[in-house]
N, C-alpha and C positions, 0 to 999 in steps of 0.2 A: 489221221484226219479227225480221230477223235477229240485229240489235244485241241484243235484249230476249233472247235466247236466250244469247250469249256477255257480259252483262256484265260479271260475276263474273272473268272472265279475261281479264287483260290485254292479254296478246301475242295473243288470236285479237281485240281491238279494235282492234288496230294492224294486223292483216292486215285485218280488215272494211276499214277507213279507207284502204291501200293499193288494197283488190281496189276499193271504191267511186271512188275515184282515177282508176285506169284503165281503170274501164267508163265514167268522166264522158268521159275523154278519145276510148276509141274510139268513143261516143256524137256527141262533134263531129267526128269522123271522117265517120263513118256520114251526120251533116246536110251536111257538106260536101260529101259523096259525090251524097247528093239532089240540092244544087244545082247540081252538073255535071250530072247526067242533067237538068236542067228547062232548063238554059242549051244544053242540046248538046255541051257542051265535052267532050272526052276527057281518059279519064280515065289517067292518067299507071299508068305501072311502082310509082313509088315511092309514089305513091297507094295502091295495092294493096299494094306492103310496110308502110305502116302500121298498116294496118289488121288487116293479119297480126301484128306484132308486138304491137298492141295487145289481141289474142282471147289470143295464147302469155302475154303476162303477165296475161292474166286468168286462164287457167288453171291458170298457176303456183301465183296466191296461190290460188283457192279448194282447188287439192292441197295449199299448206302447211298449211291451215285446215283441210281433212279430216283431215291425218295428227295436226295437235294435238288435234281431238274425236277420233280414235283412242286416242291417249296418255291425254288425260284419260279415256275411257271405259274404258281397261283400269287405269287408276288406280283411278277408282270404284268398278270390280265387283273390285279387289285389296281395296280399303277394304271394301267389301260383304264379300266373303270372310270378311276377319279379324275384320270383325266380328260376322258368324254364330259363327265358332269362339269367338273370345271369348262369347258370349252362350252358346253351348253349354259352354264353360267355363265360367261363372257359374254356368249353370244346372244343372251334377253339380256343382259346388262347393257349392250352395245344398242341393242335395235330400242331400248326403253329411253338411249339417254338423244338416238337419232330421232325420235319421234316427241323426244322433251325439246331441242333443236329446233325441231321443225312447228313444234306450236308458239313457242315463244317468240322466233322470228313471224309465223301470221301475226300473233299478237301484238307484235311493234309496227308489223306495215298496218295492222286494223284500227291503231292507236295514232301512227304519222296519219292514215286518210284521215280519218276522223279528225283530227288535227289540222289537218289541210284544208277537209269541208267547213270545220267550222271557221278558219281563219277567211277562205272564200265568202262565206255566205255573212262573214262582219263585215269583209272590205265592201262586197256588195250593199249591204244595207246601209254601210255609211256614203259610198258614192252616189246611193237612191236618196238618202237623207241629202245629201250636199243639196242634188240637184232641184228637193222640192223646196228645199231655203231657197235656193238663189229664183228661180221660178215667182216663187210669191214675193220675194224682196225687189225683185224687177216688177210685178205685177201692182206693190202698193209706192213705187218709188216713186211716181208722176203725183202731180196736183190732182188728183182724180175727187168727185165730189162721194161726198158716201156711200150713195146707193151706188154709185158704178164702181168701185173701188169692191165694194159688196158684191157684185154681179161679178166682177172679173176672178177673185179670190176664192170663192166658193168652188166649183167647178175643180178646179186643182184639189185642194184639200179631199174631195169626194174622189178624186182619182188615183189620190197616196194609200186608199183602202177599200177600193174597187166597189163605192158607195155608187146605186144606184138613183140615188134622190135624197136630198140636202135642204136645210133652211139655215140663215144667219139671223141671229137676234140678237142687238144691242141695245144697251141701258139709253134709257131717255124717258125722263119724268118719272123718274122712280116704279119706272116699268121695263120689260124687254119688249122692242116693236121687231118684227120682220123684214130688215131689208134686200131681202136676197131669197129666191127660190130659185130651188136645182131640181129639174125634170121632175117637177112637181104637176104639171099642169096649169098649174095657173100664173098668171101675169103677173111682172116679175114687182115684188112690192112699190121699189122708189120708182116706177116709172109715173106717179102720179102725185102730187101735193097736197092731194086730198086724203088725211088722216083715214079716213077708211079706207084705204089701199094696204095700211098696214096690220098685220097680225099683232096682237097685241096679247102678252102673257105675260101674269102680278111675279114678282118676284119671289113670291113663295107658293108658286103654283107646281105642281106636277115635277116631273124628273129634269126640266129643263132648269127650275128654279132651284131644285138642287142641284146638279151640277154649277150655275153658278155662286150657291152659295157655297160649295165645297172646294170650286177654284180645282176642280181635277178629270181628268179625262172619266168616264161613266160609261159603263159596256152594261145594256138591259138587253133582255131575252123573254120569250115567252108574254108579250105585253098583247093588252087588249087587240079587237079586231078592228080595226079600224083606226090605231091610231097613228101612222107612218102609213099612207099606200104609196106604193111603185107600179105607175102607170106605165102602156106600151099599146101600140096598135092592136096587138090580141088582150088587151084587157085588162084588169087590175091584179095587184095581189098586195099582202099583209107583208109591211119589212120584217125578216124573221130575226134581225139583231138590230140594232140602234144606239152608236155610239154620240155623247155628249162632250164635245172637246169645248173647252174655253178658253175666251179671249182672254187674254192678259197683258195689262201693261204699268210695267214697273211695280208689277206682284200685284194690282188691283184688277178683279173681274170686270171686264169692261164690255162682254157679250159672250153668247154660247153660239155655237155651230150642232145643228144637228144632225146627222145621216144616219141615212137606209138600206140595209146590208138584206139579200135573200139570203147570203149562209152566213159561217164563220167569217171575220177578219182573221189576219194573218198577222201572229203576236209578233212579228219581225220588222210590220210597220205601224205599228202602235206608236215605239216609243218620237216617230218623226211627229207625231198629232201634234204633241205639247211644243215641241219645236215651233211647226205653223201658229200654232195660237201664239206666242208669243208677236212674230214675224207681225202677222197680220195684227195684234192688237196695236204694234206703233204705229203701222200704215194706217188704221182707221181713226187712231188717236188723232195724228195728222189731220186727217177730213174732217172731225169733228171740229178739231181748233179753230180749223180753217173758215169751215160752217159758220162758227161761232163767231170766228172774226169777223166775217163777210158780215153776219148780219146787226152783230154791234156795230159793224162800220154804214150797212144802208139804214138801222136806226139812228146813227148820228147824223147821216146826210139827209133823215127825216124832218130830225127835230132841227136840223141848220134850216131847212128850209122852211120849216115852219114858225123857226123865230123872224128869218127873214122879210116872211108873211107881214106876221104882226110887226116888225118894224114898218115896215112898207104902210101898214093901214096910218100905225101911229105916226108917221110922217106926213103921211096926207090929212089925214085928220087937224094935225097941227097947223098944217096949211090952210086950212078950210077956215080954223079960228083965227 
């Protein structure tokens, strides 16, 4: 059985085979020994020292054979050792590389949304841009005279930025007039022919006259008291922002648009502002032309009838002589 335990190692089969050796031999010691005690015979000195010699090398080998299952055994539980450590190596090497996995996949789905909200929140702000083009493009499309063209367009533009009170001003006579108030309180400028119906500001006046001379959309904050109110049935207040968009047509300032914001605009519908200005400065360009036609055409049809007049006298006249 012993054998069965070391076969695997060599050198403790060659001490087996040695220690078996010399326990065969003090074994015929031991029968020889019997047979002097059953014969009578004495038993000798040197008798006795073999027998001793034969027990010391038996002990010998089974101390060499202990001290080699010592060696091996503190080999084994060395190999056991390293190989717990390695396996607990493995094993934070594993859970470090499952938890690098698992961040850099959040990472990608945090990177796809992000990705996804931002390409949402473009397509949206471009289908809100379409729809305020086509809105005012429909709105300045008709023959409409200035001031209604004014009155119709305004209203939209204030609601592309949640403006709660607006005015349009465009050039005429080397000045900006009023023709358009948004829940401002008061009467809407063109509805009267009388020059004082219109607000009237120099082109180098205040924050309106710059933004038309700058030709660019103008975000002011923090401005005097009273200069924007936003009226309602519980009462007044101060616009706490006040954006300056301008008309443009065919890259010439042609009017400014004012609105009145209680908070922030939202920088996502900024960039539709300059869009509308554009939009809206052909539609008014339109009205003016048309204005202008109109009234170059009832001054022709003035002075036709006033030369008609005077032919009319001077034919009679000629008659009379």
């Amino acid at each position: 059985r012993v054998r069965q335990f070391v076969r695997d190692n060599p050198e403790q089969l060659q001490n087996l085979a040695s220690a078996e050796a010399v326990i065969a031999r003090r074994l015929e010691l031991l029968k020889g020994r019997i047979e002097l005690y059953r014969t009578a015979r004495k038993i000798t000195a040197e008798d006795s020292l073999d027998g001793y010699r034969a027990m010391q090398e038996v002990e010998k080998k089974l101390g060499d054979m202990q001290v080699v299952e010592g060696n091996l055994l503190k080999e084994r539980l060395a190999a056991t050792s390293n190989t717990e450590q390695n396996f607990i190596f493995i094993l934070v090497i594993t859970a470090l590389l499952i938890i690098a996995g698992i961040y850099f996949s959040y990472r990608v789905y945090v990177n796809n949304r992000n990705r996804l909200d931002e390409d949402v929140a473009a397509q949206e702000q471009e289908t809100f841009r379409r729809t305020k083009v086509a809105e005012v493009s429909k709105l300045v499309a008709g023959d409409l005279a200035l001031h209604t063209a004014s009155e119709a367009v305004l209203p939209n533009v204030a609601d592309a930025v949640d403006a709660l009170v607006g005015k349009l001003f465009i050039k005429e006579d080397g000045a900006l007039k009023c023709y358009a108030h948004y829940a401002t309180g008061r009467a809407q400028a063109g509805s009267s022919i009388n020059d004082d119906a219109y607000e009237v500001v120099s082109l180098d006046q205040g924050l309106i006259g710059e933004a038309f001379r700058k030709g660019e959309v103008l975000i002011q904050k923090n401005l005097p008291s009273g200069f924007l109110e936003i009226s309602s049935s519980l009462g007044r207040t101060d616009a706490q922002t006040v954006i300056f968009v301008p008309i443009t047509f065919q890259g010439l300032v042609i009017g400014v648009i004012e609105l009145g914001l209680l908070g922030e605009p939202r920088k996502d519908r900024l960039p539709v502002l300059e869009d509308l200005g554009e939009i809206i400065g052909v539609g008014l360009n339109a009205a003016i032309v048309r204005e202008h036609t109109h009234m170059l055409l009832e001054k022709t049809q003035m002075q036709a009838e006033e030369l008609e007049s005077q032919q009319e006298e001077l034919r009679t006249t000629n008659e009379e002589l």
